[in-house]
Backbone as XML, in Angstrom:
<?xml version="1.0"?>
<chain id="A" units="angstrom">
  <residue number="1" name="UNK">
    <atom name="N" x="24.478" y="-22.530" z="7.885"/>
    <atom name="CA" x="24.352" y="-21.081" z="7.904"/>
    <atom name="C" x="25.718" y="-20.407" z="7.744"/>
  </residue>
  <residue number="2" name="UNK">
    <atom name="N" x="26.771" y="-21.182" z="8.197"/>
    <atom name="CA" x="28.096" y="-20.499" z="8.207"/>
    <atom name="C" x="29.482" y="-20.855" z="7.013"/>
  </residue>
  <residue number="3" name="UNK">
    <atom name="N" x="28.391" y="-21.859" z="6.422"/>
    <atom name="CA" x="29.239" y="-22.672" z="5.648"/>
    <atom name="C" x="30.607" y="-23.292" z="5.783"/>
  </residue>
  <residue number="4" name="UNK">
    <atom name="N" x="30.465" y="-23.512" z="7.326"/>
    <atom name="CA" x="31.415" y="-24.952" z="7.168"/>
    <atom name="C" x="30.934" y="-25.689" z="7.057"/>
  </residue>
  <residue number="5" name="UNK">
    <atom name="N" x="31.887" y="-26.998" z="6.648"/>
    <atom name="CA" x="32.104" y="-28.363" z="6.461"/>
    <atom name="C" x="31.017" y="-28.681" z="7.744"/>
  </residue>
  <residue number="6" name="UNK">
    <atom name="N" x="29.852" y="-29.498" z="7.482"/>
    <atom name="CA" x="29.773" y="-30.309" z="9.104"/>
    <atom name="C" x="29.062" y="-31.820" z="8.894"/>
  </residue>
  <residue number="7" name="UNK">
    <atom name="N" x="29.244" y="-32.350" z="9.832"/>
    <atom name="CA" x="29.140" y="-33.872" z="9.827"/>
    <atom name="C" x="27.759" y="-33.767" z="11.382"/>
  </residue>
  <residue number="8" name="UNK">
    <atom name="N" x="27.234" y="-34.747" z="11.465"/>
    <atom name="CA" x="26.263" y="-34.918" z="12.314"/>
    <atom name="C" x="26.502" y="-36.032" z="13.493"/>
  </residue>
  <residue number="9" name="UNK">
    <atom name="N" x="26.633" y="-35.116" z="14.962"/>
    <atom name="CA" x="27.306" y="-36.160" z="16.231"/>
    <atom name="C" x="26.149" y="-37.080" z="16.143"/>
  </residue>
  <residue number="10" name="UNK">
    <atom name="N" x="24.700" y="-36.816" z="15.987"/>
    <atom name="CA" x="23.518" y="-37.428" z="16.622"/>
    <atom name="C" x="22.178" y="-37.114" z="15.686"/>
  </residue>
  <residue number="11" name="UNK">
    <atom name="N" x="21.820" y="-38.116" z="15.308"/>
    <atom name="CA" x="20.254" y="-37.568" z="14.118"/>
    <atom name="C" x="19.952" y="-36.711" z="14.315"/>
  </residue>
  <residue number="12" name="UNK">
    <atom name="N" x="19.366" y="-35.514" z="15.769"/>
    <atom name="CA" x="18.762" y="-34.482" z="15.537"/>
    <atom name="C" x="20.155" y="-33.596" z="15.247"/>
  </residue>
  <residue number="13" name="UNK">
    <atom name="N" x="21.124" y="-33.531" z="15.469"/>
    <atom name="CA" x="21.695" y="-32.120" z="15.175"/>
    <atom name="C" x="21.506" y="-31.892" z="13.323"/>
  </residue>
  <residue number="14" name="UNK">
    <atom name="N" x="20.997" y="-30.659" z="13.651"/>
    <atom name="CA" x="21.323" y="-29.915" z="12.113"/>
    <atom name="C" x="22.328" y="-28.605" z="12.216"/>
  </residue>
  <residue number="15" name="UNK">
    <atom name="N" x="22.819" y="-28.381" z="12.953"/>
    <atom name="CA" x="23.960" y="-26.948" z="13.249"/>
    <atom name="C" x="25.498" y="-27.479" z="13.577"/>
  </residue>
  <residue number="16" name="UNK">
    <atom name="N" x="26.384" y="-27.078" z="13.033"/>
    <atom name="CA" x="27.292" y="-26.627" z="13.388"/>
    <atom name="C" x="27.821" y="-26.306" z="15.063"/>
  </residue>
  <residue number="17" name="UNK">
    <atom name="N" x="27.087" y="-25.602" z="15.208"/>
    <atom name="CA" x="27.115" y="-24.975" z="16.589"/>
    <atom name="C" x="25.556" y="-24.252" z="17.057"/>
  </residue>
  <residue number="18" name="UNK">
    <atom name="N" x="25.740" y="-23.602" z="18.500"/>
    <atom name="CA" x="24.556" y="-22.960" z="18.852"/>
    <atom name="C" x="24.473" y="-21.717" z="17.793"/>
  </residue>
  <residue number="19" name="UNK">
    <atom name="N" x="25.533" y="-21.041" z="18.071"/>
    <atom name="CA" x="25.485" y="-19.550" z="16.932"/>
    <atom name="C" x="24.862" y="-19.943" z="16.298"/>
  </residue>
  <residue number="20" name="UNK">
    <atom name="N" x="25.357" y="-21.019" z="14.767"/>
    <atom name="CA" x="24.476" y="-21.098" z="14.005"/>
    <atom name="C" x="23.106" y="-21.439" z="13.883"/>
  </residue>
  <residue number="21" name="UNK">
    <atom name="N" x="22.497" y="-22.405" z="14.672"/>
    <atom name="CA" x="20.993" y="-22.644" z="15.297"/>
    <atom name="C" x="20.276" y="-21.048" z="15.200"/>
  </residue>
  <residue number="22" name="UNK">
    <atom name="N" x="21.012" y="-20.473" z="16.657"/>
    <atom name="CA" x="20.843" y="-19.352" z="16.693"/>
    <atom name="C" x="20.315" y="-18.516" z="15.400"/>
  </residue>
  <residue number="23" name="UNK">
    <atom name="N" x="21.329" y="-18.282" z="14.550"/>
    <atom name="CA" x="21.054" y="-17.331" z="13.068"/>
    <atom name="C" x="19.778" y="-17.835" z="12.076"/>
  </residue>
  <residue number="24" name="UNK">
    <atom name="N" x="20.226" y="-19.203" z="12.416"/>
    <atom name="CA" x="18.980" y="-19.610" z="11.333"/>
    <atom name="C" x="17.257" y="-19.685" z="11.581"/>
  </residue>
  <residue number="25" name="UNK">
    <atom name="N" x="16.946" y="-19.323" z="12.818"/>
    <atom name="CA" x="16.090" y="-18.866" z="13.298"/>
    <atom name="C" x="15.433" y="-17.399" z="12.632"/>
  </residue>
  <residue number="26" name="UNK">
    <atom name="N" x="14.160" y="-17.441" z="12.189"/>
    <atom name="CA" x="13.922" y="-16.240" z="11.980"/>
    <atom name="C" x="13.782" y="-15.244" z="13.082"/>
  </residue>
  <residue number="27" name="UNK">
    <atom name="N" x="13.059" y="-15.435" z="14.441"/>
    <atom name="CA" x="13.057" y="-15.045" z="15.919"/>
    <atom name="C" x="14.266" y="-14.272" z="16.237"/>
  </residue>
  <residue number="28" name="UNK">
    <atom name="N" x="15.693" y="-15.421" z="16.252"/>
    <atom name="CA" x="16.701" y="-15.128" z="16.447"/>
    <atom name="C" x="17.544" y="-13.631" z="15.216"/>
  </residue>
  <residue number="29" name="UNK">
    <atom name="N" x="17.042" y="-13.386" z="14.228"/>
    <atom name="CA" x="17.488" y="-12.685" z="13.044"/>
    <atom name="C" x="16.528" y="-11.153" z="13.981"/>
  </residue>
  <residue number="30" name="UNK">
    <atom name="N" x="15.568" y="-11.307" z="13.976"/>
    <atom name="CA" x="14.975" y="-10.346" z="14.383"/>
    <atom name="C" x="15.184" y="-9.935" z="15.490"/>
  </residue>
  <residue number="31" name="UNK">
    <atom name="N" x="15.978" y="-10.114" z="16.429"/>
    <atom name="CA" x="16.402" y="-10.265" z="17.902"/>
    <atom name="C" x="17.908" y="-9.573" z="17.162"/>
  </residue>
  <residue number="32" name="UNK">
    <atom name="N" x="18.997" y="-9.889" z="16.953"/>
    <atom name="CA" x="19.709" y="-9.730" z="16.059"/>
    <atom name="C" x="19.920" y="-8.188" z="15.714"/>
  </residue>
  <residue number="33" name="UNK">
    <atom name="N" x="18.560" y="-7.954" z="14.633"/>
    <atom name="CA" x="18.783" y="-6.408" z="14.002"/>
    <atom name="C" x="18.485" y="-5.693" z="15.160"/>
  </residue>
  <residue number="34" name="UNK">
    <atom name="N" x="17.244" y="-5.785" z="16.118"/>
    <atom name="CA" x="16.944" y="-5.280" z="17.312"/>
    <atom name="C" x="17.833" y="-4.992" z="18.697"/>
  </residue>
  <residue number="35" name="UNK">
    <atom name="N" x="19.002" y="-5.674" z="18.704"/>
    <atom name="CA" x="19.852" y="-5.686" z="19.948"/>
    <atom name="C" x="20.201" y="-3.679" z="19.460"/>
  </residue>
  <residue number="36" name="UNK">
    <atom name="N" x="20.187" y="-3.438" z="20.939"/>
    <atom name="CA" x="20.758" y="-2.168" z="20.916"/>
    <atom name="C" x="19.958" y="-1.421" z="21.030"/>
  </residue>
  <residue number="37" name="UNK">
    <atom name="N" x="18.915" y="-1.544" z="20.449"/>
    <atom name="CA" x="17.680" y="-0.457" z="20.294"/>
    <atom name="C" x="16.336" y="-0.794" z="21.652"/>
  </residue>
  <residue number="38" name="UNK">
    <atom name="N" x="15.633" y="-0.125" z="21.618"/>
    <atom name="CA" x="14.242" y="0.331" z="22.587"/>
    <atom name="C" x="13.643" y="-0.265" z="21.828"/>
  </residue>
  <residue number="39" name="UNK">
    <atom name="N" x="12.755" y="-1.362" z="23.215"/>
    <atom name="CA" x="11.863" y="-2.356" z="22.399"/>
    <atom name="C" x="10.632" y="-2.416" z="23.188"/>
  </residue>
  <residue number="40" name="UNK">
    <atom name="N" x="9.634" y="-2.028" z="23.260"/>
    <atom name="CA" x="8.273" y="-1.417" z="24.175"/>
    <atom name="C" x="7.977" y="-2.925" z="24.108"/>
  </residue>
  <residue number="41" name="UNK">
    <atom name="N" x="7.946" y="-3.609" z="25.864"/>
    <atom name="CA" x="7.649" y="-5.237" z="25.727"/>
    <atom name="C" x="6.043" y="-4.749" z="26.213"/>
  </residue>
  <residue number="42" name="UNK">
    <atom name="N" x="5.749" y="-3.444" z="26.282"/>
    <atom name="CA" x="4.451" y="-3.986" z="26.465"/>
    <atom name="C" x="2.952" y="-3.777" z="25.309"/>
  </residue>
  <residue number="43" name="UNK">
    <atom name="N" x="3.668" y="-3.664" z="24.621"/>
    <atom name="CA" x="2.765" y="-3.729" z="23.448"/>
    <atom name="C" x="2.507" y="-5.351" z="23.437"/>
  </residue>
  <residue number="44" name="UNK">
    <atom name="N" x="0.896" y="-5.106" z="23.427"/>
    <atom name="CA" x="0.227" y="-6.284" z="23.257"/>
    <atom name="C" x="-0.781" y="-6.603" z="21.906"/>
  </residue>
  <residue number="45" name="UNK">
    <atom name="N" x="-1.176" y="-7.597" z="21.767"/>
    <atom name="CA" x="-2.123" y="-7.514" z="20.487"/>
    <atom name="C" x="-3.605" y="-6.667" z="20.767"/>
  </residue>
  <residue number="46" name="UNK">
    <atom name="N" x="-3.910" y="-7.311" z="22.399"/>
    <atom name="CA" x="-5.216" y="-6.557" z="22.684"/>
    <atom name="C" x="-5.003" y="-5.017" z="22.853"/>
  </residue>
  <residue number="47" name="UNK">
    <atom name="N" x="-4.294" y="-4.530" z="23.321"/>
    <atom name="CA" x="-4.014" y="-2.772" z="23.559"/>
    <atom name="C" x="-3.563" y="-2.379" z="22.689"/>
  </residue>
  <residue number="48" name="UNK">
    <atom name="N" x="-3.033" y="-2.752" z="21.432"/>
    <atom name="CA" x="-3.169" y="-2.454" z="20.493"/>
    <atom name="C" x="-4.539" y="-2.347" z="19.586"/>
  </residue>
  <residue number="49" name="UNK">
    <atom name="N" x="-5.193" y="-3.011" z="19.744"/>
    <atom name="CA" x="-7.036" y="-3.234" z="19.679"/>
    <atom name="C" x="-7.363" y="-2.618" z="19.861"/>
  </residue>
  <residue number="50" name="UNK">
    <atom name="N" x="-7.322" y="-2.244" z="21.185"/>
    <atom name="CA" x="-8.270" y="-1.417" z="21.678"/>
    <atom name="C" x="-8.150" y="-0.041" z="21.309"/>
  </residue>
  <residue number="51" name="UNK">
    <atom name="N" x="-7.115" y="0.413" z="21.383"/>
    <atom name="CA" x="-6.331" y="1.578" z="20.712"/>
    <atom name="C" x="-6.849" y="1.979" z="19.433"/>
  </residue>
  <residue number="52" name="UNK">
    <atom name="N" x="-6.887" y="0.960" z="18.534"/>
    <atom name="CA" x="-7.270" y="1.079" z="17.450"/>
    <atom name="C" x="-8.868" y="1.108" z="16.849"/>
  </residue>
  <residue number="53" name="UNK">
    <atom name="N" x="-9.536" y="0.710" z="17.907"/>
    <atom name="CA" x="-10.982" y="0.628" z="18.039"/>
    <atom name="C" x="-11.382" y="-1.032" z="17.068"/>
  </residue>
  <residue number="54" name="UNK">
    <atom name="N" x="-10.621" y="-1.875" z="17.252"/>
    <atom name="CA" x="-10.846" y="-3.259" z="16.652"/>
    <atom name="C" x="-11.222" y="-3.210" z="14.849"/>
  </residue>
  <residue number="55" name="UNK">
    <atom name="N" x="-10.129" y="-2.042" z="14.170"/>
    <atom name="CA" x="-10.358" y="-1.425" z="13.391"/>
    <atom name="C" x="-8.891" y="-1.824" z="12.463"/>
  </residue>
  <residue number="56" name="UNK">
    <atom name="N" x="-8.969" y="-2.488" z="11.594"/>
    <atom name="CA" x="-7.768" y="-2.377" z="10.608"/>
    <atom name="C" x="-7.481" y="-0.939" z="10.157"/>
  </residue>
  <residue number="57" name="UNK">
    <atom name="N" x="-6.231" y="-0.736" z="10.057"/>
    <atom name="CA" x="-5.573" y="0.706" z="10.188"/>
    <atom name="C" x="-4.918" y="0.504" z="8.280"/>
  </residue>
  <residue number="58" name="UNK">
    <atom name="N" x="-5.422" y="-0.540" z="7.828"/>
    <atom name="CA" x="-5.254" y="-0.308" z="6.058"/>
    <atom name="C" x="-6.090" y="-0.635" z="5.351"/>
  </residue>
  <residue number="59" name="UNK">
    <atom name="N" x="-6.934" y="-1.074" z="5.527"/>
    <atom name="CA" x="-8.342" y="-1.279" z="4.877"/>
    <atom name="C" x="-9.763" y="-0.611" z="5.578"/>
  </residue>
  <residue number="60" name="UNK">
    <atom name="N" x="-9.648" y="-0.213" z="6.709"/>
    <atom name="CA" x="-10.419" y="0.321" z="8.202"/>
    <atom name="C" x="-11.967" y="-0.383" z="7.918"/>
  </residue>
  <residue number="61" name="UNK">
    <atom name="N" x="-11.651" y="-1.940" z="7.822"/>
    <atom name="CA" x="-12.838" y="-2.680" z="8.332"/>
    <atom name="C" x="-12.255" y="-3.528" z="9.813"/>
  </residue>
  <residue number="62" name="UNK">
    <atom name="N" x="-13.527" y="-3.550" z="10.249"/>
    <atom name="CA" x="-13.093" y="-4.161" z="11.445"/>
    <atom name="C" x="-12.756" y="-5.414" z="11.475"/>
  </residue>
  <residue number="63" name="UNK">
    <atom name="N" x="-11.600" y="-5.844" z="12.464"/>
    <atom name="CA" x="-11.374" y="-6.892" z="12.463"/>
    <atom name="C" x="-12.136" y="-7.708" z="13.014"/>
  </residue>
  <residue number="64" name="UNK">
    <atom name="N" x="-11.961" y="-9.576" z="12.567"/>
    <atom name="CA" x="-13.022" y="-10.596" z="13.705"/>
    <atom name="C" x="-12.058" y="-11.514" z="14.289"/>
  </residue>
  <residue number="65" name="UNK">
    <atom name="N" x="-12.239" y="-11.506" z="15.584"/>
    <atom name="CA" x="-11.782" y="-12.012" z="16.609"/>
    <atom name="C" x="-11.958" y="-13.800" z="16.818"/>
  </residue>
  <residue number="66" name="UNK">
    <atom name="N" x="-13.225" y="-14.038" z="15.876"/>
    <atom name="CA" x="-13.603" y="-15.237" z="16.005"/>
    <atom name="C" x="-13.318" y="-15.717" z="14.767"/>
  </residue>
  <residue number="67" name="UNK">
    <atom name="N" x="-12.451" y="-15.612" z="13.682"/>
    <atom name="CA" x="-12.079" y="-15.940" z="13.231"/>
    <atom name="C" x="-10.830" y="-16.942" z="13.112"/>
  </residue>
  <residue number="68" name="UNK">
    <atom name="N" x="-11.011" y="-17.628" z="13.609"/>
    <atom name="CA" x="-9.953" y="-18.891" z="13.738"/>
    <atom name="C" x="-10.667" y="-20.244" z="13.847"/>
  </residue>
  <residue number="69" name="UNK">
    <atom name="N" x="-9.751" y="-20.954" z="14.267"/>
    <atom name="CA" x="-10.668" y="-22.537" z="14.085"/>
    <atom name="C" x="-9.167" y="-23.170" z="14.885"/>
  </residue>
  <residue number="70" name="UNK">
    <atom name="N" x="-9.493" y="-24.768" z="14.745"/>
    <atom name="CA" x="-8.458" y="-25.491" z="15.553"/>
    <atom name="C" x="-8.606" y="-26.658" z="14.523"/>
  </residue>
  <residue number="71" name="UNK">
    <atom name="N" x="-7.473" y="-27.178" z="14.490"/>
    <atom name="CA" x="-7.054" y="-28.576" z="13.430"/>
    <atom name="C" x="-6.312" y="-29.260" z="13.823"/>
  </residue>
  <residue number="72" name="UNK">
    <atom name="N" x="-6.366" y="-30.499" z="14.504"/>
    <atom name="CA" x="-5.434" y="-31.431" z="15.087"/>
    <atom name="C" x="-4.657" y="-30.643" z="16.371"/>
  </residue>
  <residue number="73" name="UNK">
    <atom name="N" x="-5.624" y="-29.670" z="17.522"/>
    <atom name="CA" x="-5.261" y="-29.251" z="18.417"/>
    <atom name="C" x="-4.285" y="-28.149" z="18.449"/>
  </residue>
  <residue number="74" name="UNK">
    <atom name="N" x="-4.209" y="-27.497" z="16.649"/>
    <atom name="CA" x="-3.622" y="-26.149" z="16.499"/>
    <atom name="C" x="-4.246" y="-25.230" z="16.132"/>
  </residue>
  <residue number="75" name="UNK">
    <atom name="N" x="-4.345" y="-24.064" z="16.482"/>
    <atom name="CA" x="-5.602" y="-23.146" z="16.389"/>
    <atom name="C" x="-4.699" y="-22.193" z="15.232"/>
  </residue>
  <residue number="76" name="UNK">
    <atom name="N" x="-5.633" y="-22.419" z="14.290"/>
    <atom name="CA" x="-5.470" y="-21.527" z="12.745"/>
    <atom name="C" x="-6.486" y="-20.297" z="12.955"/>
  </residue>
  <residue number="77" name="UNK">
    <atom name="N" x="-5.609" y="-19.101" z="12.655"/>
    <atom name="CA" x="-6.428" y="-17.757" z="12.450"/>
    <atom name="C" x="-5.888" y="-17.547" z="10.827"/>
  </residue>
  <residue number="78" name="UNK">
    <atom name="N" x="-7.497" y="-16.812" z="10.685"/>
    <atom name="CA" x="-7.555" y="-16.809" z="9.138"/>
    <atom name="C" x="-7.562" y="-15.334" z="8.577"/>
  </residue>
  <residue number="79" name="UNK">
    <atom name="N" x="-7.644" y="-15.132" z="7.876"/>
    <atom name="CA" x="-7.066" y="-13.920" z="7.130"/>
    <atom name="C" x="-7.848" y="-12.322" z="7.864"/>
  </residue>
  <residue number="80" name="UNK">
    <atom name="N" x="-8.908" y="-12.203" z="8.519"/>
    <atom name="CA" x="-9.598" y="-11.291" z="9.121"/>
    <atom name="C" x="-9.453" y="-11.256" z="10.459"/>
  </residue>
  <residue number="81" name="UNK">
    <atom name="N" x="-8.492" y="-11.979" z="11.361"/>
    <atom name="CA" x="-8.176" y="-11.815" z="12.470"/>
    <atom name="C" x="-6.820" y="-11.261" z="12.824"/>
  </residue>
  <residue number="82" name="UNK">
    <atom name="N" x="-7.222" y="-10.180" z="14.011"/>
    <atom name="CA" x="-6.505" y="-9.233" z="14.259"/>
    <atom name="C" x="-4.627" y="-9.746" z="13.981"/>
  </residue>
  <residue number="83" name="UNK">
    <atom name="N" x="-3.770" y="-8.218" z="13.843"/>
    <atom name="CA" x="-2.467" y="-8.851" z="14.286"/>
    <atom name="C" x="-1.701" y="-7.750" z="14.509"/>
  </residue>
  <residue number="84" name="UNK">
    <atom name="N" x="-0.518" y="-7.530" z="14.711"/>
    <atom name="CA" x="0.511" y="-6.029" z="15.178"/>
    <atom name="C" x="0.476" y="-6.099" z="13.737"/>
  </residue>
  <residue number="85" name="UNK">
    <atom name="N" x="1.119" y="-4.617" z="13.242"/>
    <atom name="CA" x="1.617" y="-4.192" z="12.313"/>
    <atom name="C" x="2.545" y="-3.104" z="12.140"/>
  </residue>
  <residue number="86" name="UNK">
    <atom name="N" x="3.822" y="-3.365" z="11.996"/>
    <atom name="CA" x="4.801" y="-2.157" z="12.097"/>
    <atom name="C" x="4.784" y="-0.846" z="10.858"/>
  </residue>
  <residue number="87" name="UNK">
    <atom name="N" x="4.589" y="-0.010" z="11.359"/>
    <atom name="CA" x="3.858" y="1.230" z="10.073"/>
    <atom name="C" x="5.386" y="1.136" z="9.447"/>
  </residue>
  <residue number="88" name="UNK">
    <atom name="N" x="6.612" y="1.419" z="10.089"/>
    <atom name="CA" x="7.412" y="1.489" z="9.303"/>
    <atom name="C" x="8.390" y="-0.249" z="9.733"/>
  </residue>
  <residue number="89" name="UNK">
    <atom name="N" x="8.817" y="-1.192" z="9.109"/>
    <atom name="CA" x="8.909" y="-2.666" z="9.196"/>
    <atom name="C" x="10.190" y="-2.153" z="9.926"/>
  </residue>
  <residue number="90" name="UNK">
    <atom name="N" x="10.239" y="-3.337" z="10.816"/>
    <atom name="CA" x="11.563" y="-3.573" z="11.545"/>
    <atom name="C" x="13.065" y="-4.069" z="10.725"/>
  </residue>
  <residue number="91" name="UNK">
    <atom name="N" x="12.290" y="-4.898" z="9.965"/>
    <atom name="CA" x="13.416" y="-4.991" z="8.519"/>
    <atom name="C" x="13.693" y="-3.767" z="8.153"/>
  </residue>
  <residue number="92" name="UNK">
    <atom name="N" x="13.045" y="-2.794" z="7.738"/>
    <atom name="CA" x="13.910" y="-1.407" z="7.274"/>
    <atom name="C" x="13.925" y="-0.320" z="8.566"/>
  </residue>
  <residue number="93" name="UNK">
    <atom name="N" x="14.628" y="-0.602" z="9.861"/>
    <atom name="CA" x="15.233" y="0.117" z="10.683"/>
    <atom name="C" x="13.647" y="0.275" z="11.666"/>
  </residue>
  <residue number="94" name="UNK">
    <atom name="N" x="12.223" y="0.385" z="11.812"/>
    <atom name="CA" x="11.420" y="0.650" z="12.691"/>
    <atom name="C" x="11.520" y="-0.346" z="13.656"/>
  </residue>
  <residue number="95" name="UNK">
    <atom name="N" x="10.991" y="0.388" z="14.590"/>
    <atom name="CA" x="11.364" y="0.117" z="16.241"/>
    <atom name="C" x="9.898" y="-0.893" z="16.828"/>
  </residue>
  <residue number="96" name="UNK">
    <atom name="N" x="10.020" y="-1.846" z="17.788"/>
    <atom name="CA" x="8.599" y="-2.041" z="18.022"/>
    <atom name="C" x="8.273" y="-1.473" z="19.080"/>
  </residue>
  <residue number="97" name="UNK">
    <atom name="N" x="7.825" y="-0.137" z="19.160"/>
    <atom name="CA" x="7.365" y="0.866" z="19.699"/>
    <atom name="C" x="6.167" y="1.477" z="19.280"/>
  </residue>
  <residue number="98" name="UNK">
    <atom name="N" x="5.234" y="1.892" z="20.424"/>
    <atom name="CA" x="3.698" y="2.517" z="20.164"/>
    <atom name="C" x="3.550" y="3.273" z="19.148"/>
  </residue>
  <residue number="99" name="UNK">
    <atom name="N" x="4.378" y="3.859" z="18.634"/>
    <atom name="CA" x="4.021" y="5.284" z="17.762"/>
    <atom name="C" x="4.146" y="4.611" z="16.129"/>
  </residue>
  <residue number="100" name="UNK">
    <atom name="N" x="5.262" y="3.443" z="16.261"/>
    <atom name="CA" x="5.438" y="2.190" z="15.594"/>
    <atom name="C" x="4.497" y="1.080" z="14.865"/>
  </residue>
  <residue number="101" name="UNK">
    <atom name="N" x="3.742" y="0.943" z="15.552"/>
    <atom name="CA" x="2.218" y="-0.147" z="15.875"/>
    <atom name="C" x="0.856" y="-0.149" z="15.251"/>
  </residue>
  <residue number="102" name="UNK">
    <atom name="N" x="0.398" y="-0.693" z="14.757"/>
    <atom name="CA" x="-1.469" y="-0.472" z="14.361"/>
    <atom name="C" x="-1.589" y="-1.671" z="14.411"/>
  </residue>
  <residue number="103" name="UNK">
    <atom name="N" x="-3.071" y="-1.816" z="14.051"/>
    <atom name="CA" x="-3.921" y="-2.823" z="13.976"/>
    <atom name="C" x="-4.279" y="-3.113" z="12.084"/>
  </residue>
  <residue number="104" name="UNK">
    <atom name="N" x="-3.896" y="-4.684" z="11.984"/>
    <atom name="CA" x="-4.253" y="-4.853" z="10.892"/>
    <atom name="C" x="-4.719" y="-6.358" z="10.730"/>
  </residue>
  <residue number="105" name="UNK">
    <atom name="N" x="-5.543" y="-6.638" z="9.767"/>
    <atom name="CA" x="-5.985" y="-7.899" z="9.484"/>
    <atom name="C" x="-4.524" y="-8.420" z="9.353"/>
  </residue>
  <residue number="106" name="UNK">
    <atom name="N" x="-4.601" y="-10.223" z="9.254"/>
    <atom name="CA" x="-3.948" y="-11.016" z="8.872"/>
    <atom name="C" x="-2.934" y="-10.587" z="8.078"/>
  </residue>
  <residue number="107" name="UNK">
    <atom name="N" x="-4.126" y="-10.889" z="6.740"/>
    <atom name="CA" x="-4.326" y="-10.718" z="5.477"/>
    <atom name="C" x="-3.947" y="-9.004" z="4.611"/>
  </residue>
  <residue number="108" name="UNK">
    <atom name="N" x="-4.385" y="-8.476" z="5.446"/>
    <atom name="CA" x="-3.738" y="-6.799" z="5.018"/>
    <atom name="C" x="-2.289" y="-7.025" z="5.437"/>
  </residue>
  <residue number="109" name="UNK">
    <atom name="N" x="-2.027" y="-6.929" z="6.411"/>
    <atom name="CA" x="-0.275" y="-7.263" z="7.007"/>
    <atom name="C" x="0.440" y="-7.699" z="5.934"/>
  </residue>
  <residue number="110" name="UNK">
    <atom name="N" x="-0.026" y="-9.495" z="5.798"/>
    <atom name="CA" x="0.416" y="-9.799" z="4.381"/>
    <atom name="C" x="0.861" y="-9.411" z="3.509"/>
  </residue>
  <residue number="111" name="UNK">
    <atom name="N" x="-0.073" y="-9.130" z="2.749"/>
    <atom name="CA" x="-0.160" y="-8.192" z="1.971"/>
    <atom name="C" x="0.677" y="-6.673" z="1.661"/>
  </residue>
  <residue number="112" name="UNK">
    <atom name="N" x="0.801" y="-6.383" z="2.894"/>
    <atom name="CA" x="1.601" y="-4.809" z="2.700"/>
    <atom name="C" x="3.176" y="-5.329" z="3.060"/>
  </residue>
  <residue number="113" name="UNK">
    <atom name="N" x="3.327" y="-6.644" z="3.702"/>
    <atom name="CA" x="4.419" y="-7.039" z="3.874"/>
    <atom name="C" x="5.376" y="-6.395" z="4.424"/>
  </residue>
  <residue number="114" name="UNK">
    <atom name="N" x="6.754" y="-5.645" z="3.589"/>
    <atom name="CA" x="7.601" y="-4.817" z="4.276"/>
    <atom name="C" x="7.952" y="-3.327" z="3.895"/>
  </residue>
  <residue number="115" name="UNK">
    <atom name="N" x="6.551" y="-2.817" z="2.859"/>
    <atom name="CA" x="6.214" y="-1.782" z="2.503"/>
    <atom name="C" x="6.482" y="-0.778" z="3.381"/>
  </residue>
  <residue number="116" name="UNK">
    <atom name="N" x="6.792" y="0.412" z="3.553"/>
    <atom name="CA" x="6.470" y="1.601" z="4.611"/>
    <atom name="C" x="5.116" y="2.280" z="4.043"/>
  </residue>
  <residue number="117" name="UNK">
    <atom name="N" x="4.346" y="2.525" z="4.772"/>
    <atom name="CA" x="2.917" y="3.020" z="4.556"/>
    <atom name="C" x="2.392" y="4.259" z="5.773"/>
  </residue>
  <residue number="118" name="UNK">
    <atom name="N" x="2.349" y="5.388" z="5.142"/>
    <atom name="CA" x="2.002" y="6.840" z="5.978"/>
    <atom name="C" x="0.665" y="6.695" z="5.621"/>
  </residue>
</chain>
């Protein structure tokens, strides 16, 4: 990530250092642009739901909840199950804050990616 030179003490290391671990994390990148700013920890997926009336806020079909499945003890949700959606993306400066927030399929999210959408 930092482009030094590096050599490996032990098979698992792949970093340089923690920093770099750190950066190369997408989690960590988004943590990153966010330091400094107001971050509403209580936005949830369900109160966001509910809020929204279990209603995609870009296509306004409802979302399904039972849409997922499990595969070798990992549970896959598929394109019609609920998820946050930042109206304006945290990549271009929005906050994850309520006024911030809707409800959107998977698959719509996807889809609108890092668009801003009024």
């Amino acid at each position: 990530a930092c482009g030094n030179k590096y050599t490996a003490h032990h098979p698992f290391s792949k970093y340089c250092s923690r920093k770099c671990e750190r950066k190369s994390h997408p989690r960590a990148r988004e943590r990153e642009r966010l330091k400094g700013k107001i971050i509403d920890r209580d936005i949830s997926l369900a109160k966001v739901a509910k809020i929204n009336n279990d209603t995609c806020q870009i296509c306004g079909l409802k979302v399904d909840w039972t849409d997922k499945r499990e595969i070798n003890g990992v549970v896959v949700c598929g394109d019609y199950y609920p998820s946050i959606d930042h109206i304006k993306p945290i990549s271009k400066g929005g906050l994850h804050s309520w006024d911030n927030v809707w409800l959107a399929h998977r698959k719509c999210n996807a889809f609108k990616s890092d668009k801003i959408m009024y």
